[in-house]
N, C-alpha and C positions, 0 to 999 in steps of 0.2 A: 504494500500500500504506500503511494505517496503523501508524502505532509510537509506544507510549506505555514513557516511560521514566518508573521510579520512581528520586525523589532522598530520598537521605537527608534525615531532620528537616526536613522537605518535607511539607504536608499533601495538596500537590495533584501531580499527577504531569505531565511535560511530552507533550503530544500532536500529533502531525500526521501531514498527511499526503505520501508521499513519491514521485516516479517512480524509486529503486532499487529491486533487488530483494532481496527477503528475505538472500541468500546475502554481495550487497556492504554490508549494513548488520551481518552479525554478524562477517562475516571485518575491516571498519575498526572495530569495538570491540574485538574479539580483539587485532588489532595494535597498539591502540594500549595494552592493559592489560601487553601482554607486552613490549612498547620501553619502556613507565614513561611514555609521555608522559601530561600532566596534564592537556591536553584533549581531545576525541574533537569532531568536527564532522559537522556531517547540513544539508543543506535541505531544504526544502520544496519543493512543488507552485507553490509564489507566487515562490520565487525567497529564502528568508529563510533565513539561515543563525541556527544553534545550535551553541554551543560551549557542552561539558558536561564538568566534573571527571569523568575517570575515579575517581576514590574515592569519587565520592558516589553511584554509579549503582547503586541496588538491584538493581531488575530491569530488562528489556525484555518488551516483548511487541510481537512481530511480526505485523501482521496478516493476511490473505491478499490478493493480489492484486484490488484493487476495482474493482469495475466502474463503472455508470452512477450518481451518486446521483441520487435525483429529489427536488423540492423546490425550494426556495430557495436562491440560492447570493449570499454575500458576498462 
């Protein structure tokens, strides 16, 4: 699944892509807005962690569960 997050005073937004699903990526943002902790953390597909101030977090957008990409892959 994709999830791009919007950062405050941030022109570009943080993106990847993730094997959770939609439901465990908004219920650890929730918890961590509502405990006050000041990071939220996510990996990737590759194994790369993110840690993101919960205050700085605009939006989410979650995206649906992805299938095959075709193309090139890095």
């Amino acid at each position: 699944m994709e999830i791009r997050i919007g950062i405050k005073h941030s022109p570009r937004e943080l993106a990847f892509d993730t094997d959770a699903s939609a439901d465990q990526v908004r219920s650890s943002i929730e918890d961590a807005a509502s405990k006050g902790d000041a990071l939220v953390s996510f990996s990737d597909v590759k194994g790369h962690q993110y840690l993101v101030n919960t205050e700085s977090i605009t939006y989410v957008e979650l995206g649906g569960e992805g299938g095959r990409k075709v193309g090139f892959i890095s």
